[in-house]
Backbone and ligand atoms as CSV (ligand in chain L), in Angstrom:
chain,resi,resn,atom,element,x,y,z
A,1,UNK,N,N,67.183,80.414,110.372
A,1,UNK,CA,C,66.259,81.520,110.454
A,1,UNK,C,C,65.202,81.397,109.374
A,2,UNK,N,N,64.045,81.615,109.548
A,2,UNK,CA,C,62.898,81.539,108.422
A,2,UNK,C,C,62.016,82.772,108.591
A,3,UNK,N,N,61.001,82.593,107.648
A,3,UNK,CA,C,60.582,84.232,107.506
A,3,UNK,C,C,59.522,84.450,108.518
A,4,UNK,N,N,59.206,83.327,109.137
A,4,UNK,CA,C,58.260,83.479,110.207
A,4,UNK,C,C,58.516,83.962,111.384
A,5,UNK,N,N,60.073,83.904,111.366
A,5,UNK,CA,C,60.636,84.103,113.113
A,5,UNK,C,C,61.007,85.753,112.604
A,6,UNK,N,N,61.261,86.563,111.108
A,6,UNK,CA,C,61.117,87.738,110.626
A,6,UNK,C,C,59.863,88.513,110.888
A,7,UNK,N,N,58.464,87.486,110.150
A,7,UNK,CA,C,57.552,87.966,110.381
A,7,UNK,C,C,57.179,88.474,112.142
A,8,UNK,N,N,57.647,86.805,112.612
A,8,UNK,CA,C,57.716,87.496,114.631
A,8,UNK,C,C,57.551,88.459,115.039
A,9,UNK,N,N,59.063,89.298,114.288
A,9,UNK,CA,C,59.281,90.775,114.432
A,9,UNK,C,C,59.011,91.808,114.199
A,10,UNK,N,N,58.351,91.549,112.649
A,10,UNK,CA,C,58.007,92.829,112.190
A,10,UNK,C,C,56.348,92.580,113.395
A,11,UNK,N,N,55.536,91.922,113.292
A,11,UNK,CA,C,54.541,91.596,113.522
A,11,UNK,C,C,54.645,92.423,115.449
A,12,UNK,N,N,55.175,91.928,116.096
A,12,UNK,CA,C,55.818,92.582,117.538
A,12,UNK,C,C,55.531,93.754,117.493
A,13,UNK,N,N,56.599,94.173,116.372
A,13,UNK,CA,C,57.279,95.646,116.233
A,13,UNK,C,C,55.557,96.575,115.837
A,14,UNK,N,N,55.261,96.514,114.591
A,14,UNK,CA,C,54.036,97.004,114.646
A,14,UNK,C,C,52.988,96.648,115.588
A,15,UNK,N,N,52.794,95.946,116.399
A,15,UNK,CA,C,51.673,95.939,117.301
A,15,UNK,C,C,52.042,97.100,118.391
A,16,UNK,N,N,53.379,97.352,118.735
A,16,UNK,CA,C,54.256,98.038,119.699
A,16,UNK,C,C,54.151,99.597,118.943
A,17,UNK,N,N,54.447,99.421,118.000
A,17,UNK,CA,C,54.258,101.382,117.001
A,17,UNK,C,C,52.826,101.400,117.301
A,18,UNK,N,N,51.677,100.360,116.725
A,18,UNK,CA,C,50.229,100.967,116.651
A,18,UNK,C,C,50.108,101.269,114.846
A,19,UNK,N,N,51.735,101.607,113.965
A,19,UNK,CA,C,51.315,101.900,112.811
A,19,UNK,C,C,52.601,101.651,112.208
A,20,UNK,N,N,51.739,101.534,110.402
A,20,UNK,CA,C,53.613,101.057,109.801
A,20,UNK,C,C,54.397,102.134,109.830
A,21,UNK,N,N,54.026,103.147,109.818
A,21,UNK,CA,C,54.752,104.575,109.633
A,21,UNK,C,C,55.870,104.716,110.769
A,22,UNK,N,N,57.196,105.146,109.723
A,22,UNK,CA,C,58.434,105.126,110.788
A,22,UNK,C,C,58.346,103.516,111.581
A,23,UNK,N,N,57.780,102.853,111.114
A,23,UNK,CA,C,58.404,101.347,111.414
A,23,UNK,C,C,59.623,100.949,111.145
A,24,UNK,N,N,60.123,101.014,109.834
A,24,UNK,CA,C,61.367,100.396,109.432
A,24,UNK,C,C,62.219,100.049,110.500
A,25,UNK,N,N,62.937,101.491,110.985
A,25,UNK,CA,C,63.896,101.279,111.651
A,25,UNK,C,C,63.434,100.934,112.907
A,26,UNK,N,N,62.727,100.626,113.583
A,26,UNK,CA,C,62.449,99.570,114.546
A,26,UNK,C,C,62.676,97.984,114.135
A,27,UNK,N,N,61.923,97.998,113.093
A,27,UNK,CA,C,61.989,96.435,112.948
A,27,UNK,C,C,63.623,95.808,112.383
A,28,UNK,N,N,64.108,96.576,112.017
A,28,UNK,CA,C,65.900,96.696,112.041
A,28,UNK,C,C,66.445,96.185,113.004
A,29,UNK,N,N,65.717,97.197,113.611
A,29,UNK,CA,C,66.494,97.050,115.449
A,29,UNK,C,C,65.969,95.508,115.919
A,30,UNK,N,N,64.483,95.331,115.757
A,30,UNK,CA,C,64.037,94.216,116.203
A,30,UNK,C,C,65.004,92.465,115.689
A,31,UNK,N,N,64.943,92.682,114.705
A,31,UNK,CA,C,65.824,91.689,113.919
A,31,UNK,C,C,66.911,91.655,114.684
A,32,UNK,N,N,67.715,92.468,114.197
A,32,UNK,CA,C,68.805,92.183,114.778
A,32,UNK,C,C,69.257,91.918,116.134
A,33,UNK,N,N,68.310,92.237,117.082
A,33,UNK,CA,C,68.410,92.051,118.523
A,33,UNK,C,C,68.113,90.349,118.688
A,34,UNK,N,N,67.077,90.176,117.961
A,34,UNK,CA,C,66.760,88.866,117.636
A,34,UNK,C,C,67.539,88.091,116.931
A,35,UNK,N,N,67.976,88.324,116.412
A,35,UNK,CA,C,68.759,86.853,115.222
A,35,UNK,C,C,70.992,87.553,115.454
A,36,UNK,N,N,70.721,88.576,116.046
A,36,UNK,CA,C,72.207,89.139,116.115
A,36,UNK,C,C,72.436,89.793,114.483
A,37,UNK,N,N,71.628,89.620,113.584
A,37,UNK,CA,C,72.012,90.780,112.371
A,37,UNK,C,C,71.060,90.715,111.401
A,38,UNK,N,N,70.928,91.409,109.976
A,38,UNK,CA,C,69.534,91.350,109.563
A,38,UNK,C,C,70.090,90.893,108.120
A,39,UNK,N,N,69.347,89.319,108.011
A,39,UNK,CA,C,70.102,88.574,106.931
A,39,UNK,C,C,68.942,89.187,105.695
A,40,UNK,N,N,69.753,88.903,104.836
A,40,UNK,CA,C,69.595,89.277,103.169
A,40,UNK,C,C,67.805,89.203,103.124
A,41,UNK,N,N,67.573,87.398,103.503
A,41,UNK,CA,C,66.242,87.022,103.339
A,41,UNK,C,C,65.497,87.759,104.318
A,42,UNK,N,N,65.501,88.605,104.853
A,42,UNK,CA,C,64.727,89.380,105.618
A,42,UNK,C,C,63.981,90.820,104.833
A,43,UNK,N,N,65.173,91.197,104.200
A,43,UNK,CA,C,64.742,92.646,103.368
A,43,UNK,C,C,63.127,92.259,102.165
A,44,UNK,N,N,63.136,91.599,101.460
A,44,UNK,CA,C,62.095,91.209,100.859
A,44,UNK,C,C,60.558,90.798,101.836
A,45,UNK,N,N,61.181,90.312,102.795
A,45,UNK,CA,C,59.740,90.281,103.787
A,45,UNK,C,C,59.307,91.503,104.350
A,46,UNK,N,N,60.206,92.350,104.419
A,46,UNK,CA,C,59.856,93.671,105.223
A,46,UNK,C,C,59.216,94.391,104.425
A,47,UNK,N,N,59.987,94.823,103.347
A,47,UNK,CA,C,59.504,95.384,102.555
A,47,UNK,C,C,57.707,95.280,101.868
A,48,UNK,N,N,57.695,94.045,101.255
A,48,UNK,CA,C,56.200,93.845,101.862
A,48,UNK,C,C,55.737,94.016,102.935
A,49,UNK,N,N,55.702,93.999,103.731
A,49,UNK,CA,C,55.034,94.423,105.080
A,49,UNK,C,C,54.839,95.583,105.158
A,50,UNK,N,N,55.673,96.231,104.904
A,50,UNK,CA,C,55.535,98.151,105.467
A,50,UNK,C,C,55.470,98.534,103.733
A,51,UNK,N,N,55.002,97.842,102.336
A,51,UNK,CA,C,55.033,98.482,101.257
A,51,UNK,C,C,56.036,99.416,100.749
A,52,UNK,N,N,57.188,98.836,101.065
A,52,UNK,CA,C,58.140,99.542,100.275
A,52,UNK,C,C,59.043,98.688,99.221
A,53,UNK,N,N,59.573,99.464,98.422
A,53,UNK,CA,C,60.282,98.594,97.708
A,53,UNK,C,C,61.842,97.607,98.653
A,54,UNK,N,N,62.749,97.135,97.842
A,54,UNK,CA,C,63.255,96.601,98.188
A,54,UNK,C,C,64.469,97.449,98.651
A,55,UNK,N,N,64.655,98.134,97.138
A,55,UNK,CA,C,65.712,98.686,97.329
A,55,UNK,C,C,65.509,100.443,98.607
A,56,UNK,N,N,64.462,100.616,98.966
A,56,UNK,CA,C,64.299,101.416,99.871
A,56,UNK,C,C,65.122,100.664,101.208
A,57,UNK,N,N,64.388,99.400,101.273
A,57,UNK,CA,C,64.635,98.283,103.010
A,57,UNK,C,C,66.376,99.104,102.765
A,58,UNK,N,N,66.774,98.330,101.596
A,58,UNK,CA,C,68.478,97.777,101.471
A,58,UNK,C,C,68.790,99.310,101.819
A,59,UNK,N,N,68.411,100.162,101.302
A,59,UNK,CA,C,69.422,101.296,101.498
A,59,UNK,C,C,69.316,101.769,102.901
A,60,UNK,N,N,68.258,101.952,103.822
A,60,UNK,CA,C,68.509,102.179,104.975
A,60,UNK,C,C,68.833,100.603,105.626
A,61,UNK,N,N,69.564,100.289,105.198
A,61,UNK,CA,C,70.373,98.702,105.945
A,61,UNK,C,C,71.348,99.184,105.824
A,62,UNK,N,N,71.921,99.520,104.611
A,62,UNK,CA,C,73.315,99.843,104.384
A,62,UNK,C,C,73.821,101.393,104.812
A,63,UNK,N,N,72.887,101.888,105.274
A,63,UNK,CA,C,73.133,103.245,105.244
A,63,UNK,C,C,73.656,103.197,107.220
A,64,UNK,N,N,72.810,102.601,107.929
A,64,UNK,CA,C,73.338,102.404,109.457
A,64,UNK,C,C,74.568,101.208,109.543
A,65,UNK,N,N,75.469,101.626,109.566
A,65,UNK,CA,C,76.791,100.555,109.825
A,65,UNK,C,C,76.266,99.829,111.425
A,66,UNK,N,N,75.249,100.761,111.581
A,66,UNK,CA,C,74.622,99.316,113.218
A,66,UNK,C,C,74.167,98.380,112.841
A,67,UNK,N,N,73.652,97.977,111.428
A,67,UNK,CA,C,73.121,97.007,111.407
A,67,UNK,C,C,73.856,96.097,110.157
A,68,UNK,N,N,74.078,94.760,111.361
A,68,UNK,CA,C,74.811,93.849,110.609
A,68,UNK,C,C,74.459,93.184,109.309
A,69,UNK,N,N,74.657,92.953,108.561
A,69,UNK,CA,C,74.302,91.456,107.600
A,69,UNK,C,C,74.475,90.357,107.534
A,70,UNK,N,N,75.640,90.273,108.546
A,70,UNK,CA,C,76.090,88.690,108.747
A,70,UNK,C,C,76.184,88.552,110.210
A,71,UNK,N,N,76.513,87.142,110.904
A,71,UNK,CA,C,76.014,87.122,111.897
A,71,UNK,C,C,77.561,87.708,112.808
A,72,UNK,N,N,77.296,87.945,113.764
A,72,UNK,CA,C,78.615,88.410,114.802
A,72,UNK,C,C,79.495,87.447,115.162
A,73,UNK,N,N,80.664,88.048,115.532
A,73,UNK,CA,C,81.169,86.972,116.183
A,73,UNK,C,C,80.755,86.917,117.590
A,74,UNK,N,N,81.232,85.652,118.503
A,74,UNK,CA,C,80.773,84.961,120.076
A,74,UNK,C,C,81.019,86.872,120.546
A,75,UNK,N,N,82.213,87.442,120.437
A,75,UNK,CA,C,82.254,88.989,121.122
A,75,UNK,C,C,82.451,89.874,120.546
A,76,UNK,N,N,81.427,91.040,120.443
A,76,UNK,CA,C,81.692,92.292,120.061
A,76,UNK,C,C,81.976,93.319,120.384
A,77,UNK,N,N,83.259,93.853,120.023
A,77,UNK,CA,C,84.230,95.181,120.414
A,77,UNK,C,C,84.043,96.023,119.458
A,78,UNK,N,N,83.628,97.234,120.635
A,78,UNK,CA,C,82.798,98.342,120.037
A,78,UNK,C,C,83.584,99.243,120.192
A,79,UNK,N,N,84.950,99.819,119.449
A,79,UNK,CA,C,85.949,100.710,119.976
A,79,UNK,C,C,85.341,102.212,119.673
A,80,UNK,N,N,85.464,103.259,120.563
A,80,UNK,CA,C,84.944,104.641,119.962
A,80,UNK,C,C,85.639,105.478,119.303
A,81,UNK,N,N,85.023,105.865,118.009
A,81,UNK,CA,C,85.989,106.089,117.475
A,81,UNK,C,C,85.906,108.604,117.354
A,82,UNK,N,N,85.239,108.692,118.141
A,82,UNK,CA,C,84.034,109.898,118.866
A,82,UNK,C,C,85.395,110.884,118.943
A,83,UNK,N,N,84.997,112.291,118.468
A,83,UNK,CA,C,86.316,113.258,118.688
A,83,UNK,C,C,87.125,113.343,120.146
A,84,UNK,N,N,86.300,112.815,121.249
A,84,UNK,CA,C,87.096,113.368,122.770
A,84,UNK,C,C,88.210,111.734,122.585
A,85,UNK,N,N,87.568,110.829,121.895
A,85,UNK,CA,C,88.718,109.337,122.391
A,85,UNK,C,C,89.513,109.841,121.331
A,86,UNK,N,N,89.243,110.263,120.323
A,86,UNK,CA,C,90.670,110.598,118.993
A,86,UNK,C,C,91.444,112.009,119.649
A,87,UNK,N,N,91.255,112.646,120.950
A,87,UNK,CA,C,92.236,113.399,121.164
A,87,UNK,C,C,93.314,112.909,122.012
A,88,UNK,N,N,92.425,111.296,122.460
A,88,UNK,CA,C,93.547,111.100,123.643
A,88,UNK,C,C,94.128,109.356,123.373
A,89,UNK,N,N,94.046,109.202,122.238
A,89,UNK,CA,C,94.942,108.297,121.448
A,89,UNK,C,C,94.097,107.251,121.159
A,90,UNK,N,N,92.731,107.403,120.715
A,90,UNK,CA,C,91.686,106.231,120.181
A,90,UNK,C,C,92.308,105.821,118.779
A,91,UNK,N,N,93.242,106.359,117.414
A,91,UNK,CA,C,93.249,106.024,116.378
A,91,UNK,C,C,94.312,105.231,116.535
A,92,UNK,N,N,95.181,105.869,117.432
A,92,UNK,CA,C,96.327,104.952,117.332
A,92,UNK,C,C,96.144,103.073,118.128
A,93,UNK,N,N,95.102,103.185,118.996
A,93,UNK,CA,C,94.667,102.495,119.740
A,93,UNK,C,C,93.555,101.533,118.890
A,94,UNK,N,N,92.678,101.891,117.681
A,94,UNK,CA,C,92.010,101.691,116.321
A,94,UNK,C,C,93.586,100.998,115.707
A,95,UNK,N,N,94.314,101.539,115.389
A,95,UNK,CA,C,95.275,100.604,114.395
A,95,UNK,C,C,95.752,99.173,115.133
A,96,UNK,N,N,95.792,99.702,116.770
A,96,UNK,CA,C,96.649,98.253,117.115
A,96,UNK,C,C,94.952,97.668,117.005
A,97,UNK,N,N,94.118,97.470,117.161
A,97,UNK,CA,C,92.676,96.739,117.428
A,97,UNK,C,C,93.128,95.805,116.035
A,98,UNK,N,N,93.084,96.416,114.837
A,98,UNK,CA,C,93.508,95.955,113.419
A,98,UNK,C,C,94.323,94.928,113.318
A,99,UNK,N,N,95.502,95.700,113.843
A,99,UNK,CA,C,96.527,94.557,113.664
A,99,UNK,C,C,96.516,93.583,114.831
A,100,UNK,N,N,95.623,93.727,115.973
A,100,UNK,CA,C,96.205,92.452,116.885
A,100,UNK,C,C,94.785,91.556,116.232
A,101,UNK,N,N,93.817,92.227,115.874
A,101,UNK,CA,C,92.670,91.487,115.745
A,101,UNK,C,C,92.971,91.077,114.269
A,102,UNK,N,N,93.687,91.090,113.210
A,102,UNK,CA,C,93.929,91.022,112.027
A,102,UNK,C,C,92.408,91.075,111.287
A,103,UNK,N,N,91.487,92.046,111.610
A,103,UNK,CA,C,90.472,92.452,110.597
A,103,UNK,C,C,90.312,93.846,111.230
A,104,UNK,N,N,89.406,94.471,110.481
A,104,UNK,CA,C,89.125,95.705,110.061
A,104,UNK,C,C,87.985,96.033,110.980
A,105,UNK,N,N,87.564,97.137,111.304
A,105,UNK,CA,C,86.060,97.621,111.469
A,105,UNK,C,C,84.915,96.980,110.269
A,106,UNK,N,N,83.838,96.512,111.031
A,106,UNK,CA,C,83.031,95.976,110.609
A,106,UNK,C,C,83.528,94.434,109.515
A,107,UNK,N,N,84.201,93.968,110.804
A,107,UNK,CA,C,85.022,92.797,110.105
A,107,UNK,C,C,84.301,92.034,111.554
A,108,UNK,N,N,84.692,90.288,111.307
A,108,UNK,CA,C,84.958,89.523,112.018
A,108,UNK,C,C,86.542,88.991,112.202
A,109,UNK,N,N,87.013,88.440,113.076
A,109,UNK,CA,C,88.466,87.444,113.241
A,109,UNK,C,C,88.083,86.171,112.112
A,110,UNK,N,N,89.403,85.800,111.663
A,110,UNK,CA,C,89.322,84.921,111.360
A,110,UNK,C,C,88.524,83.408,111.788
A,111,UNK,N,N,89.004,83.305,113.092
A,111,UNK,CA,C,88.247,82.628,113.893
A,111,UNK,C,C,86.987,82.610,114.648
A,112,UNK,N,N,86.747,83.677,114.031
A,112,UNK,CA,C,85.012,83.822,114.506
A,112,UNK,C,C,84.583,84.793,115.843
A,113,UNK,N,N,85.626,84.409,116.244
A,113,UNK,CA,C,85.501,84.982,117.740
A,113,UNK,C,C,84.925,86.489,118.132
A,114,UNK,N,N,85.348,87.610,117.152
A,114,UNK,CA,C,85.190,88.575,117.584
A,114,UNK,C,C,84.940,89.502,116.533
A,115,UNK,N,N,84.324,90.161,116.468
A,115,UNK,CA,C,83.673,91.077,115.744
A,115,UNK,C,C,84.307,92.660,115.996
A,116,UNK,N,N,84.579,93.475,115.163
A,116,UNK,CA,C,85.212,94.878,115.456
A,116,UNK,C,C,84.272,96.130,115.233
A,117,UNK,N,N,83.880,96.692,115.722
A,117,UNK,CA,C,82.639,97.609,115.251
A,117,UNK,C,C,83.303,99.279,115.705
A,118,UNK,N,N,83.194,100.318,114.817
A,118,UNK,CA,C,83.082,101.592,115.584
A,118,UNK,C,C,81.815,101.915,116.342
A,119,UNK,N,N,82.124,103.061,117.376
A,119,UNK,CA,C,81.126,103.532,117.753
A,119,UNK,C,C,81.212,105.347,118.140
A,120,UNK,N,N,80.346,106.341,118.167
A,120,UNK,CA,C,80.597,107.190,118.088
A,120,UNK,C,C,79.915,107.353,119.087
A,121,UNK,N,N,81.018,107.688,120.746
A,121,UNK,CA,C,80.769,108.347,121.874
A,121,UNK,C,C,80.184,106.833,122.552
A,122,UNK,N,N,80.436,106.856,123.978
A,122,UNK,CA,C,80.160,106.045,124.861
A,122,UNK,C,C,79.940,107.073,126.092
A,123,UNK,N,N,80.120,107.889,126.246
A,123,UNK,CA,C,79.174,108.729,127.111
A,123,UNK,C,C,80.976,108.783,128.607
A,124,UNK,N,N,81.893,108.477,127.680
A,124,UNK,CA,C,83.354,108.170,128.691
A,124,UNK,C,C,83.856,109.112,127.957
A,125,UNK,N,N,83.780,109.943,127.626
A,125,UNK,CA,C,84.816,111.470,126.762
A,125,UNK,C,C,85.661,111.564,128.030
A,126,UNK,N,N,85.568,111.569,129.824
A,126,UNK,CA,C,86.028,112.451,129.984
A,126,UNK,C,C,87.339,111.468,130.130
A,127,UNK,N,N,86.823,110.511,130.201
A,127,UNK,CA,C,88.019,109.150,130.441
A,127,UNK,C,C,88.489,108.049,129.212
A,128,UNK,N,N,88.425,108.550,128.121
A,128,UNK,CA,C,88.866,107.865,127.129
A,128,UNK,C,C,89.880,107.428,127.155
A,129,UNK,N,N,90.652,106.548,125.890
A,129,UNK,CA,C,89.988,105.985,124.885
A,129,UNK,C,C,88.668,105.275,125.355
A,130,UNK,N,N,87.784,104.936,124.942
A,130,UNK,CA,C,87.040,103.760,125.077
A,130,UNK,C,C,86.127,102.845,124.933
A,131,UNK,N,N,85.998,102.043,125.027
A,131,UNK,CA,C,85.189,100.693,124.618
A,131,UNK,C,C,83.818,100.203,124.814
A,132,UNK,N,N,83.283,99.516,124.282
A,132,UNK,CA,C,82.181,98.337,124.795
A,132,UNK,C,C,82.783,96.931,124.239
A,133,UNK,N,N,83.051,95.807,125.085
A,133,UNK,CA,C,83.265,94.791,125.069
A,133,UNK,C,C,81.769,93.538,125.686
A,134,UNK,N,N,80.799,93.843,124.613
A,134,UNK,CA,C,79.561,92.700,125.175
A,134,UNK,C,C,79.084,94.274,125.184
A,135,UNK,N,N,78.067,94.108,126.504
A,135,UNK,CA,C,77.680,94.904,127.329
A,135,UNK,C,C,78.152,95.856,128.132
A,136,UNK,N,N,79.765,95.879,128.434
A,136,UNK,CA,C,80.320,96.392,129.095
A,136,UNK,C,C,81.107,97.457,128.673
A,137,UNK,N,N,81.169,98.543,129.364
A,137,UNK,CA,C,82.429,99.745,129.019
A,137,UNK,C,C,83.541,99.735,129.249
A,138,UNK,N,N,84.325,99.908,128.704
A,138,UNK,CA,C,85.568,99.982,129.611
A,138,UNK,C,C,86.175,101.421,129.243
A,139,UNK,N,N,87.110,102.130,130.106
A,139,UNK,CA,C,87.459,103.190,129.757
A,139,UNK,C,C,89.233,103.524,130.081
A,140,UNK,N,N,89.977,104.486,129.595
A,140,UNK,CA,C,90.697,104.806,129.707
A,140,UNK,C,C,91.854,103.485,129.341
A,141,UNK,N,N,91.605,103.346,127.998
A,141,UNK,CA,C,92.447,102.044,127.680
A,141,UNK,C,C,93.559,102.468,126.960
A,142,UNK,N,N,94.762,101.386,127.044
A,142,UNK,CA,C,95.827,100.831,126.234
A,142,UNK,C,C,95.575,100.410,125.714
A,143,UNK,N,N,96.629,100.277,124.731
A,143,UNK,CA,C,96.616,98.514,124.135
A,143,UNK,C,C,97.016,97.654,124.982
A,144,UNK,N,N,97.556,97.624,125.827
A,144,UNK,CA,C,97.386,96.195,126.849
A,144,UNK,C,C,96.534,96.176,127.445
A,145,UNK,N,N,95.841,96.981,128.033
A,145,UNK,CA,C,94.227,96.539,128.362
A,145,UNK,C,C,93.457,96.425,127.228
A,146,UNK,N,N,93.364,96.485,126.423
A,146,UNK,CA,C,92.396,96.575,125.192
A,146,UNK,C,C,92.295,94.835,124.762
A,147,UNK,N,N,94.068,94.392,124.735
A,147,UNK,CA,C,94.075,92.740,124.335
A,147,UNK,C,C,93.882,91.814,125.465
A,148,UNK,N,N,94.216,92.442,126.818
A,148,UNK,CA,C,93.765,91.755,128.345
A,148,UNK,C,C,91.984,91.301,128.313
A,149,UNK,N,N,91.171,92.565,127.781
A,149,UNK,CA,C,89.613,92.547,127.830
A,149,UNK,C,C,89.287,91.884,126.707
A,150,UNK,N,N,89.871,91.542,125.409
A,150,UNK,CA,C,89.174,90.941,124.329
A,150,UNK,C,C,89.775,89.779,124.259
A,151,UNK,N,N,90.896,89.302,125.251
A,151,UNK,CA,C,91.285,87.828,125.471
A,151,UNK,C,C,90.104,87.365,126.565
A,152,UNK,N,N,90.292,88.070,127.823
A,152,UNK,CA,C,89.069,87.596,128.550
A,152,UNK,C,C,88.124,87.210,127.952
A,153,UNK,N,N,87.398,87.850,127.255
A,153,UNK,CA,C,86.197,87.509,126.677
A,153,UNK,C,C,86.034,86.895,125.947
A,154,UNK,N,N,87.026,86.483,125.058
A,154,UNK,CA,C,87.361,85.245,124.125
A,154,UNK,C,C,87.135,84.036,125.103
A,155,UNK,N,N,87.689,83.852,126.010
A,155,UNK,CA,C,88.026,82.640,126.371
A,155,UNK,C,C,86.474,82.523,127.583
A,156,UNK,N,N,85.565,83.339,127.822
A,156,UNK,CA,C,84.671,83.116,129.081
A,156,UNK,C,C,83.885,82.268,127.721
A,157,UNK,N,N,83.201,81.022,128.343
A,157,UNK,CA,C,81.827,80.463,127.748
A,157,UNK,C,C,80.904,81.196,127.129
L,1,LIG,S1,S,84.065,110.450,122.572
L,1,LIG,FE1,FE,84.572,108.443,123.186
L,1,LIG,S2,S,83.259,108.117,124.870
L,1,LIG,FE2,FE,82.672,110.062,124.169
């Protein structure tokens, strides 16, 4: 990644606003859609760009747990972690994710493979627990469907 394929974005992103104002968090979004997360060497380019300091960029980086710093793994499981899935067994369903995936929220696997992310609400309250695996929802999960969908997806190309 280099600062030109950064600049890309910010450069996109403001032609698309019309102005730097309330840019930031677009060009967040832009990055990361682009490169899959918004590396270190990015915050210093932005920041020039839209005239802010540095430590302004960093704190709204760190402040959205949406936006990565490192890159993802090949699949990302987006478990919800939203009050209607924690009434109908999302935490307990959060601990096995942990232990079968042996990392944490906002972790990767050891092996690269998979990435663990919360998310708050998937728009499935009425059918919880549930997920995004990629692009996809899934709803009303176990833990045996939960390791059925994040083996699948491990193993597709
Ligand atoms: S609370 Fe989980 S999908 Fe809405």
């Amino acid at each position: 990644m280099s600062a030109a394929s950064f600049d890309a974005c910010v450069d996109t992103t403001l032609a698309e606003l019309g102005a730097p104002d309330g840019a930031l968090l677009p060009i967040l979004h832009a990055i990361q859609a682009e490169h899959g997360h918004v590396p270190a060497d990015a915050v210093p380019l932005i920041a020039d760009r839209l005239n802010l300091s540095r430590a302004e960029v960093h704190g709204v980086l760190s402040y959205y747990h949406h936006f990565r710093k490192e890159p993802a793994g090949k699949v990302v499981v987006q478990l919800c972690r939203a009050e209607a899935c924690q009434a109908v067994g999302a935490e307990a369903l959060a601990e096995h994710a942990r232990a079968s995936l042996g990392c944490d929220f906002h972790q990767t696997t050891a092996d690269g493979t998979v990435t663990l992310e919360p998310v708050y609400c998937l728009g499935q309250c009425a059918c919880g627990p549930a997920m995004m695996v990629g692009d996809r929802v899934h709803a009303r999960l176990t833990k045996e469907k939960f390791d059925a969908l994040v083996e699948r997806a491990r193993r597709q190309p």
